[in-house]
C-alpha positions in Angstrom: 12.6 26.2 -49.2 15.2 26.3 -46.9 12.6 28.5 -44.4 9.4 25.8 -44.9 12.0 23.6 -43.7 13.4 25.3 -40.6 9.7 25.8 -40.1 9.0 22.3 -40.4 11.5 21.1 -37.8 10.1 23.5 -35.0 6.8 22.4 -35.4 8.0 19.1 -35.1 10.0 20.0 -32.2 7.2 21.9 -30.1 4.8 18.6 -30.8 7.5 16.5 -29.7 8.1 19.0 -26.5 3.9 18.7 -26.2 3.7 14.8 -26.6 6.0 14.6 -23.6 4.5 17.2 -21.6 1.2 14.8 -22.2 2.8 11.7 -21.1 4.3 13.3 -18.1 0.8 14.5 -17.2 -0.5 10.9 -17.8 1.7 9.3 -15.6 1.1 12.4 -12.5 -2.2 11.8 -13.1 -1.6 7.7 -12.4 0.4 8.1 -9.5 -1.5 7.2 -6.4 -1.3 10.8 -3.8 0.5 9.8 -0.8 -1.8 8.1 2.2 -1.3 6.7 5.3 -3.1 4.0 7.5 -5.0 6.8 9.2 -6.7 7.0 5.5 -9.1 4.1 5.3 -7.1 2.2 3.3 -8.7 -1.5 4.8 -12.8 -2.0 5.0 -14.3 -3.7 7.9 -14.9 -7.0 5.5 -11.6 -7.3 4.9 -11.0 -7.0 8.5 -13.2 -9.6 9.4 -11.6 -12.2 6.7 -8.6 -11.2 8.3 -9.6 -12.0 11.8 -10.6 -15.4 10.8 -7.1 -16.1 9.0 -5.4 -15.3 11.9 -7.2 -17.0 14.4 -7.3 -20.0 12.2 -3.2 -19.8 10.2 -1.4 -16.9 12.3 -2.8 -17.5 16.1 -0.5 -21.3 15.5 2.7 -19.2 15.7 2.1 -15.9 16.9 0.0 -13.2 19.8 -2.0 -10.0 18.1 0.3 -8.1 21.0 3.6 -8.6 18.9 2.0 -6.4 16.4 0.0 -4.2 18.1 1.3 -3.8 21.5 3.9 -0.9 22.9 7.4 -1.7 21.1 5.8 -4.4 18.3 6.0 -4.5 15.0 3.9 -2.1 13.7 5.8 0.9 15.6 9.3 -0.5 14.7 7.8 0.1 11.1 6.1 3.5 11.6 6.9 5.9 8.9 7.8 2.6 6.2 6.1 2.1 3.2 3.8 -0.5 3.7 4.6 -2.4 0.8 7.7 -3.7 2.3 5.6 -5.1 5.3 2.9 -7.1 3.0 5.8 -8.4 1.0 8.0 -9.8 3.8 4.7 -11.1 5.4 3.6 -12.9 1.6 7.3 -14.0 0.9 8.2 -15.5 5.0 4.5 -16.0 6.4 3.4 -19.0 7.6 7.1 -20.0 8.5 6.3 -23.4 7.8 4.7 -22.5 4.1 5.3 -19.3 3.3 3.7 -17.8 0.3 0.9 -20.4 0.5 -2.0 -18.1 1.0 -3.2 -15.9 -1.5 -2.3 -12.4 -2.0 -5.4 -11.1 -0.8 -5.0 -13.2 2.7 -2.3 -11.7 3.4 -3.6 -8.2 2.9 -6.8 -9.4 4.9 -4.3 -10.1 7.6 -2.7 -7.4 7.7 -5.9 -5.7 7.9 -7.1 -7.0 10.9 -3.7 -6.5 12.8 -4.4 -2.7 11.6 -7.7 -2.6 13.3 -6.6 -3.9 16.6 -3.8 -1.4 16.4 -6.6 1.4 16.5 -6.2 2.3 12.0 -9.7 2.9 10.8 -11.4 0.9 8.1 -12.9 2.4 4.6 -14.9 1.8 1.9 -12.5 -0.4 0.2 -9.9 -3.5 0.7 -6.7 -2.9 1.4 -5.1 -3.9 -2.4 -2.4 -6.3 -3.4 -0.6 -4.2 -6.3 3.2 -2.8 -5.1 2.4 0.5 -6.7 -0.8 1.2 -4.1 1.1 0.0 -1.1 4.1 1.8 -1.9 1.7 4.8 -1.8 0.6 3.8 1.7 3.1 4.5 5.1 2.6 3.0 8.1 1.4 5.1 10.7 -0.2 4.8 14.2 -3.6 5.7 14.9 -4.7 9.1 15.6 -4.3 10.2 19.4 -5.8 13.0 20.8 -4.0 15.8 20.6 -2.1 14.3 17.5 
């Protein structure tokens, strides 16, 4: 008895042991791989929603060139995480209403500013969730030689 029970308790043990390897593996699995705005993370429709946001909501306030120029924003934010830029830009943008456009304005917006900085587009939008743009860092576009 006392052996069916010792038994027992390390098969319970090694299916506890496998239950966690599973959910580790399940949440790996979920984790978006490390990218960067060299990736194609934007497509060109987004892009082009973007443009027309800030020509229409930005342009009031503020020049492409502080973004994209030598010494702008984007390069003081090289290497960041780029969910720290879309959230600053959602929770402070437009200074006079900020957080009044929709989440995915925002990202179309940032979008654009991307392309003018030189970042290719993709096959997809650039998306809203903190988890995928935590997964993204901010990078400048390919040189040659780079």
């Amino acid at each position: 008895m006392q052996r069916n029970r010792m038994t027992l308790e390390r098969i319970g043990l090694a299916i506890g042991v496998l239950g966690l390897g599973v959910v580790g593996l399940a949440a790996w699995a979920q984790t978006s791989p490390p990218r960067t705005l060299r990736d194609g993370v934007f497509s060109a429709a987004q892009v082009e929603r973007g443009r027309e946001h800030f020509e229409t909501i930005c342009m009031n306030c503020h020049e492409i060139e502080e973004f994209t120029g030598v010494g702008a924003y984007l390069e003081e934010v090289e290497g960041k995480r780029l969910w720290d830029t879309f959230e600053y830009v959602w929770a402070e943008m437009p200074e006079d209403e900020p957080a009044s456009l929709d989440p995915e304005d925002y990202a179309a917006i940032l979008a654009y500013i991307f392309s003018v900085y030189g970042l290719p587009t993709g096959g997809s939008d650039l998306p809203i969730d903190r988890q995928s743009l935590e997964a993204i860092t901010i990078t400048g576009p390919s040189l040659p030689g780079s």
